[in-house]
N, C-alpha and C positions, 0 to 999 in steps of 0.2 A: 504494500500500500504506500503510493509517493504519498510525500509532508503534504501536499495542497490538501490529498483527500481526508490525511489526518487530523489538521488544519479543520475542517470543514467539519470532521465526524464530533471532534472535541466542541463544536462550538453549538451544534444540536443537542448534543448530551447535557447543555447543560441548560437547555429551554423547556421546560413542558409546554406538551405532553410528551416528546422526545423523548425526556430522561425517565421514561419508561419501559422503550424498548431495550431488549437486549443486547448487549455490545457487539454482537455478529449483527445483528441487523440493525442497527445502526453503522455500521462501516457501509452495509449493502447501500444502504439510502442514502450514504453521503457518496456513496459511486453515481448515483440516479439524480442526483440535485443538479440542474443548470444555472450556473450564475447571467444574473441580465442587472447591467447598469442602468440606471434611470436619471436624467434628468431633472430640474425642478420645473413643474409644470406638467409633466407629462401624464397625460390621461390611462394610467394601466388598464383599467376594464373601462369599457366605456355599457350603459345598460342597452340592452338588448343584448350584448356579446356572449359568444359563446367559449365559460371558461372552461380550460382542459385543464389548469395547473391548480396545487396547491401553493401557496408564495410564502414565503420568510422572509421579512425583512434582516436583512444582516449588518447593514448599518443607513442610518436615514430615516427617513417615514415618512408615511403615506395617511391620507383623509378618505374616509367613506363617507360618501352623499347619497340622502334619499335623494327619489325625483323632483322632489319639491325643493329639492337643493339644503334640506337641512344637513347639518352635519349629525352624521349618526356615532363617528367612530374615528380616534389618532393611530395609527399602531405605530409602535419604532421598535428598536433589537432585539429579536428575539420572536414579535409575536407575528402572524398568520393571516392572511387573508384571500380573497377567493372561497371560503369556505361555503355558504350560503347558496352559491349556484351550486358548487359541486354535491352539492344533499339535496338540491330540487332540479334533476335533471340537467343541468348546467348552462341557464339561461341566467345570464346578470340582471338583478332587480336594480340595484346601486349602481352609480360610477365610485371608480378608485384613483384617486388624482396624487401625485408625487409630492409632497411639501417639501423637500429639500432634497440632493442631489441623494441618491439610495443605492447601495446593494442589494440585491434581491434575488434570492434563491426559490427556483422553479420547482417542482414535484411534479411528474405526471401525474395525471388524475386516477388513471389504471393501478398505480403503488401507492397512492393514497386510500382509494379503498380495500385494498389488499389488508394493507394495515390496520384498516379501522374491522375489517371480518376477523382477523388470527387476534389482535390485542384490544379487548374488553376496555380496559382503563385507558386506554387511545382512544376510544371510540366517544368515551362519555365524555371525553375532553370538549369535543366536537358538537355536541349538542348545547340545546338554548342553556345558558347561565341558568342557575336553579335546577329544578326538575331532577332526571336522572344523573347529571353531573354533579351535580352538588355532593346531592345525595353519596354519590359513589366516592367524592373526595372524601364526606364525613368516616364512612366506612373504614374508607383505605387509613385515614389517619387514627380512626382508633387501633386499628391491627397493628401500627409500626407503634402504638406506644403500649398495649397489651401485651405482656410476653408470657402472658397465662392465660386457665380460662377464667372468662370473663361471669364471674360471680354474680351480677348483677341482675343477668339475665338467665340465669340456673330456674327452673320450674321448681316449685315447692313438689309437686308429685318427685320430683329425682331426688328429693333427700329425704324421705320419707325413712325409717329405718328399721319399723316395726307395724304389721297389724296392730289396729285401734284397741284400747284395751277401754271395756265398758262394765259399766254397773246399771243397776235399777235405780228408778227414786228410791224406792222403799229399802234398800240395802242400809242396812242399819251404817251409823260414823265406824262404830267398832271395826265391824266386817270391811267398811272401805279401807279405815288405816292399817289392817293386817294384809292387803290386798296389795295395798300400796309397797306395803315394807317388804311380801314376800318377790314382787315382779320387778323390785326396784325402781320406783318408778316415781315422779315428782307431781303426777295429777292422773286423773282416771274421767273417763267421758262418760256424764247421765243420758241414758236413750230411755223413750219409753218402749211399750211391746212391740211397737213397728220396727223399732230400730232406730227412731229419730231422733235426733241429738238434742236433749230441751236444757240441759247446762253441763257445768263443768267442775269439779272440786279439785283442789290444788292443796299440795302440801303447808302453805300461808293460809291457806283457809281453816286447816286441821288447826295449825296454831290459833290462828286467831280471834277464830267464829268456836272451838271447842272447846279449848283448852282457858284462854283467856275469860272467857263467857261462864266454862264450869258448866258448857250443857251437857246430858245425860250421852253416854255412849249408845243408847241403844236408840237415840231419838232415827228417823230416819236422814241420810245426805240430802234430801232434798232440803232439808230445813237451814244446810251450812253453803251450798253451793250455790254458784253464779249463774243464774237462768240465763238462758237464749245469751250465752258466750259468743263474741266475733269471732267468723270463721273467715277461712278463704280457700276459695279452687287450689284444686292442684295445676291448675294450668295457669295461675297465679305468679309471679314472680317471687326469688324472694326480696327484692327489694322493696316488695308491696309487705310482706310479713315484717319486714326490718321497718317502715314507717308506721306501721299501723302498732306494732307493739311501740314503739316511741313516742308517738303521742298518747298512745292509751295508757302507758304504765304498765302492763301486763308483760306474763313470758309464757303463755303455751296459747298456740290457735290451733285448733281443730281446724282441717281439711278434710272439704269433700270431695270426690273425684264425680264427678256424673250424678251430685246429687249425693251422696253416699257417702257415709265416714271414710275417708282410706288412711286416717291418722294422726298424730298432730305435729306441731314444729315447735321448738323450745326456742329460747331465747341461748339456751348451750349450744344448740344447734349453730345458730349462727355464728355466734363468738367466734366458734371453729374454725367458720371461712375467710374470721379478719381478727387482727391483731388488736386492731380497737374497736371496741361497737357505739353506734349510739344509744344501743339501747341501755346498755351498760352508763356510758355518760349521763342520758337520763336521772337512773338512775343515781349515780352518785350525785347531781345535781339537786334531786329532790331531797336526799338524805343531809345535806350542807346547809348548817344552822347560821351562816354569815356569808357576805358579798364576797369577802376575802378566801372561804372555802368553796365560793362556789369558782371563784376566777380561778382557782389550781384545780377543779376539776375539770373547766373548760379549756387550759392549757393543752389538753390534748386533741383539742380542735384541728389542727395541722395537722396531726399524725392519721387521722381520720380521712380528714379531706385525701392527705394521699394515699391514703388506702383504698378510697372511692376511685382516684383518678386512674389509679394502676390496677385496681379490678377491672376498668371499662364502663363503670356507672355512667350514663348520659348526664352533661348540664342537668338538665330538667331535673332528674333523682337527685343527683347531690344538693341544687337550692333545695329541694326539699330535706332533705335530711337536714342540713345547715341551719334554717329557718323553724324545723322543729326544737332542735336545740334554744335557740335565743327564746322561742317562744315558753319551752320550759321551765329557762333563766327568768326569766318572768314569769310566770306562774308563782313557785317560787319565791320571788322575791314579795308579791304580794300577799303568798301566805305568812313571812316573816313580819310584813308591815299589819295587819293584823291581829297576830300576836301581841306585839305591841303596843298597838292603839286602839286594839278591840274590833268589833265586827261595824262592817259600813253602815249608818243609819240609814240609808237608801239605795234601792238598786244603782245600779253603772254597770259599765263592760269597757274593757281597757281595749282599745283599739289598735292594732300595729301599720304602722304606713307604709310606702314605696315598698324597698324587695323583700322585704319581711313579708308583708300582707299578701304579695305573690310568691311567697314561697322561691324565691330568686336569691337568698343571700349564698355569697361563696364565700365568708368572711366576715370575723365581728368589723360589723361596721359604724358608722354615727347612726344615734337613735333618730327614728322617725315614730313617735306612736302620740294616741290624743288618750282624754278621758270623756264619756258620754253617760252623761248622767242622766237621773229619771226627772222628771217636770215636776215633782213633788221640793226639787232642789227647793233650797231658800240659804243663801249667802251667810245670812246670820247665826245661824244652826248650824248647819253644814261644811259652811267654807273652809272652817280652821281643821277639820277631821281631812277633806278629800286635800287640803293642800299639803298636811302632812303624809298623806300617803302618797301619794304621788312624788314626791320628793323623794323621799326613806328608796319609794321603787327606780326615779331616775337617776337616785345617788349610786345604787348598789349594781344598776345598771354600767351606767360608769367603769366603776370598779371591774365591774366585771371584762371589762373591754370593750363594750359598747357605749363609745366617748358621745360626752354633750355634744346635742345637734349644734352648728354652731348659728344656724339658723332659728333657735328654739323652738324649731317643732315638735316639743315635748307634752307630756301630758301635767309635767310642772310648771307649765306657763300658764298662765290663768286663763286667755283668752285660747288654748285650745282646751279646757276643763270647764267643759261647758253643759247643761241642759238640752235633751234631744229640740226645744223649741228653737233653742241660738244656733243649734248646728244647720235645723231648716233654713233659718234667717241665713248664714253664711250662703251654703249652697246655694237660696236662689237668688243672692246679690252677684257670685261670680258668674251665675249662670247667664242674668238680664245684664248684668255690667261685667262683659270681660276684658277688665284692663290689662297690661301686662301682669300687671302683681297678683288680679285673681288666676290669669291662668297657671301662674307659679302656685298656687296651692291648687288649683283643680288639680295638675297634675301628681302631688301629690298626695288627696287628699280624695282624689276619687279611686285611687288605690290602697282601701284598707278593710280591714280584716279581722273579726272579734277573736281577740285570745284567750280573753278570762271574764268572768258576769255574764249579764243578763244581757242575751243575745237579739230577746228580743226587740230591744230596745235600737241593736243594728238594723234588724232586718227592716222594723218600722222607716230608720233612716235613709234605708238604701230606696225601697219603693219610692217615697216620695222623690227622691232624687231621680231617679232610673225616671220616672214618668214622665220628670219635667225634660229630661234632657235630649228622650227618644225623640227623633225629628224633628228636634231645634235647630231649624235652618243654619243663624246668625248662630250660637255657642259653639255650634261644630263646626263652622266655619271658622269659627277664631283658634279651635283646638287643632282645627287643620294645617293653619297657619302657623301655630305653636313645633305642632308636629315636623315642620317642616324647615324648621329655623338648625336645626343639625343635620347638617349633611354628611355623608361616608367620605372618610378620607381617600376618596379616588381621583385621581387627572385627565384631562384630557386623553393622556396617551396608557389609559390603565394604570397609571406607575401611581405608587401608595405615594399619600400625601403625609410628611411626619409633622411631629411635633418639632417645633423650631425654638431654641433659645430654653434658659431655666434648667432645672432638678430633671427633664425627662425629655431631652434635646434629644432629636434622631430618633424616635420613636412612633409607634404609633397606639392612638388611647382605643385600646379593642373597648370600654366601656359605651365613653362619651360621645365617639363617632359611629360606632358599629353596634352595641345591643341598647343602649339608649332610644335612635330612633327607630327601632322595630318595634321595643314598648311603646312608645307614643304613638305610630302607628295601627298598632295594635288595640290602643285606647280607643282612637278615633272611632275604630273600626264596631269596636263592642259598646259606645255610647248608642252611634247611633241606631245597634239593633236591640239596643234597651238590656244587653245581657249583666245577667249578675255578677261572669266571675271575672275574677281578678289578674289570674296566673296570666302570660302573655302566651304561652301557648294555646291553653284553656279558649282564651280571647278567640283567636285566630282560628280555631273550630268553631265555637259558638258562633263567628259572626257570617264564617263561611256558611252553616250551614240555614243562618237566616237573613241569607245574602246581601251581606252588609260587604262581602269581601269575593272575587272570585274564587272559583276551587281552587284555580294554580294559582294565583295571588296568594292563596293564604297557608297553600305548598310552598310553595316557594319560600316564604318570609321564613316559614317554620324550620325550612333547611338551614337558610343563613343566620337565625338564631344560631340555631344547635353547632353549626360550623363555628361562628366568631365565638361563642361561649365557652365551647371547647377547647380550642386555641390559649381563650385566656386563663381556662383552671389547669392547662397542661403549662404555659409560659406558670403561672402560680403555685403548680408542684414544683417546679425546677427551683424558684427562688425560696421556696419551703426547705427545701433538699441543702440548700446552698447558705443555712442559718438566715436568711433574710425575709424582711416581711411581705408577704407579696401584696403584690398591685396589679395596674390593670394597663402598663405600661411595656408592650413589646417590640424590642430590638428587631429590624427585620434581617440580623444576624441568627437572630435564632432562628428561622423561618428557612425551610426547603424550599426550592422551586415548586417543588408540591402544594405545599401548604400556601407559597404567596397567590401559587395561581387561585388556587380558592378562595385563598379570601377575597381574592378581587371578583369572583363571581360575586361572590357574599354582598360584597359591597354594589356591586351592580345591580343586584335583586333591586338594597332595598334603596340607589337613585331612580330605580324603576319605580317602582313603586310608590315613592316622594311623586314621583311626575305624575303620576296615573290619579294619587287621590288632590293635586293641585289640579289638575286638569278638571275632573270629576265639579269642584266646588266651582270652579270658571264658568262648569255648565249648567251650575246646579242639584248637582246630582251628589250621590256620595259612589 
């Protein structure tokens, strides 16, 4: 092989989707490449033309033009064009005009599809941004950073490790704890004569419902057990048994396969598959009588998080895990502030905001939460009780590593610790007045989420909100405009746009530019079809499916989440690994040609998208 074709083969290898094929055939394909010089000015494809070639720019670039003469598209070194006729019969939609003098390497169009038939991961290269290419980057990047299996997605039926072991109601306590002691075993399943599972008794129940209480041994189980116990499928996850036992407090779910007992899963079970569990943090969380025992048990939040990352957990699962945690730490802290100052004279519900309330957090972050109190409030009676709790909780918050908002969007600010009638009054001030500053709280303030009290005092909240705001021409139009004021850090010519100057120079913010506005898109997206929840993915179903969003619209969005999210908890294990605190700030050293190309889809989804619902409010529409 002479230097030129070395030369040549070296310089594809290091472009995707190139740096896919194998090094034999990549030599092949640099023997097949024709170099054509370009001028500036020169019209490469002109429309109607019929392309044969694939093109690489190799050095220079080139402008794609609709007919209408918009500009669609820059390419320079490295990237591709021609593609779009050669996937629809080879008739040119666009012209392709030369911006500056170019090198330009040809492909016949015959060994262009050759390659996109033998190599799968070529092929999705080639397809629209989003959709199946995305997708298959997300894939591909979880495997290169998985080097086991991926626990997360284990079916509860595969760890199953024993038939269901069962009792009657009427099975006297005695008869169960000798049952229990002889099968070794930490709980036994209540069925009645069908077979059907109506609760559950656990070895804490023996203690504490028998023992502690001084009931009679012979009384029947049914009088100490947990009726109608949460269960889950065996086609279940267990990452679905690892959340559900964390927020619930519990450690054994009965599984049914088809309906039917096939056994249960412990919370030993899991521990097994990771080195730290949350369920375990949970719990030592709820067992910590101070903010300062609760911060050393939260310490092991990092070691978790990369446990999640390096199991393969998706984004999505680990903010939840993550977000169950804070939401515990609070739990908790409010039963401490209680203790203390005694039981609250009036209902409330402590409300969590931004990525807490979505289940989004990757990291103790600054607090967002309110207090919503009942209409029976009265200042004079009241005030001095809810403003010390509230404090005691966003002191010990704090402490815990969940630093003062620096914003005060705390529940210790007076003006967010408020009566459900004041919160009506906020709401439909930002709603009829959306100045800059209301839409700074709509946005975070339309994302929250009851963690502790009286819930229903949200849900009342939420209706009236949701009803005023469903087909509010004008608020969603401001929310769209809102929506729209962050843009993806992409260029003209695809190339990432970084951060310049300061503590995080040369970077780019996977948060602020890239999952920020797919939330706020997201938001728009689930005001206006009046939906309830919160989560940004949740969102993006809901709103697809009450066509507030297209199907691929809201495929798409959900890819380039999970893509840039990804990205940032795997840049955030590395700096975990590396004694440092992580952030949301990545080097595009760290970054493969793999990974940049994706993200640049990523980020193209959602300037697509930016367009499609600016356009939408120009016409009126959403």
């Amino acid at each position: 092989m002479d230097v030129e074709l070395i030369e040549i083969r070296d310089f594809i290898a290091t472009h995707h989707p190139f740096d896919l094929l194998p090094a034999v055939v990549l030599s092949d394909v640099a023997g097949k490449l024709e170099a054509r010089y370009a001028r500036q000015g020169k019209r490469m494809i002109a429309i109607g033309d019929h392309v044969e070639h694939l093109y690489i720019v190799r050095t220079g670039a080139v402008e794609t033009h609709d007919p209408s003469g918009q500009l669609l598209a820059r390419k320079g070194e490295g990237e591709t064009f021609g593609v779009d006729a050669l996937l629809h019969g080879g008739e040119a939609k666009n012209r392709v005009d030369v911006l500056e003098d170019s090198l330009i390497y040809a492909l016949p169009g015959a060994e262009f599809h050759d390659l996109r038939k033998t190599y799968k991961q070529f092929a999705y290269f080639f397809e629209p941004a989003g959709g199946n290419r995305l997708r298959s980057g997300l894939r591909e990047a979880n495997n290169r950073s998985a080097g086991h299996l991926n626990l997360m997605s284990m079916h509860l039926g595969d760890m199953l490790r024993r038939a269901p072991l069962t009792i009657g109601p009427d099975t006297t306590i005695q008869d169960t704890a000798r049952t229990m002691r002889t099968e070794n075993v930490s709980c036994l399943l209540v069925v009645d004569d069908g077979g059907t599972l109506t609760g559950i008794v656990t070895d804490r129940d023996m203690r504490s419902r028998v023992v502690a209480e001084a009931l009679p041994y012979t009384a029947p189980v049914s009088t100490v057990m947990t009726a109608d116990p949460l269960r889950l499928s065996a086609d279940d996850y267990l990452f679905d048994a690892m959340l559900l036992m964390s927020r619930n407090a519990i450690h054994h779910l009965p599984v049914l396969r088809d309906g039917v007992l096939a056994g249960v899963i412990t919370s030993t079970d899991l521990v097994q598959t990771q080195s730290t569990s949350s369920i375990h943090l949970v719990r030592d969380i709820y067992k910590r009588d101070t903010a300062e025992g609760m911060r050393d048990a939260l310490e092991l939040v990092p070691d978790l998080t990369l446990q999640l990352v390096d199991s393969g957990a998706s984004a999505h699962n680990i903010g939840h895990v993550i977000s169950t945690l804070s939401d515990a730490a609070t739990v908790r802290l409010m039963a401490l502030a209680e203790q203390r100052l005694g039981p609250p004279p009036i209902p409330f519900v402590w409300l969590a905001a931004g990525s807490q309330a979505r289940h989004e957090q990757t990291a103790r972050s600054d607090q967002d939460n309110c207090l919503l109190l009942d209409d029976s409030y009265d200042p004079e009676k009241h005030g001095e009780y809810f403003q010390a709790f509230t404090k005691t909780v966003c002191d010990g918050l704090n402490i815990c590593g969940y630093v003062y908002c620096p914003g005060e969007v705390m529940a210790m600010t007076e003006r967010w610790r408020q009566p459900l009638k004041t919160w009506k009054q906020y709401f439909n001030k930002w709603i009829d007045q959306p100045d800059p500053k209301a839409l700074m709280h709509a946005s975070v303030f339309f994302d929250m989420r009851p963690v502790f009290g009286n819930h229903s005092l949200f849900h009342d909240l939420r209706a009236s909100v949701l009803k005023k705001t469903k087909g509010s021409r004008i608020f969603l139009a401001y929310m769209a405009s809102n929506a729209l004021s962050r843009q993806p850090p992409l260029g003209f010519f695809r190339n990432l746009v970084l951060v310049r100057g300061g503590e995080h120079n040369q970077t780019l913010d996977l948060k602020h530019r890239g999952i920020v506005p797919i939330v706020d898109l997201a938001r728009v997206y689930a005001l206006d079809a009046g939906a309830e929840v919160v989560n940004t993915l949740d969102r993006l179903d809901t709103a697809r499916d009450m066509g507030s969003v297209s199907k691929d619209g809201a495929a798409d969005l959900r890819d380039a989440w999970d893509f840039i999210s990804t990205m940032r908890l795997k840049h955030q294990a590395l700096r975990i690994r590396a004694n440092k605190k992580a952030d949301n700030y990545i080097s595009p050293d760290e970054l493969s040609n793999f990974e940049k190309s994706n993200l640049k889809d990523a980020f193209s989804v959602v300037k697509t998208m930016q367009g499609a619902l600016a356009t939408a409010y120009q016409t009126g529409r959403l």
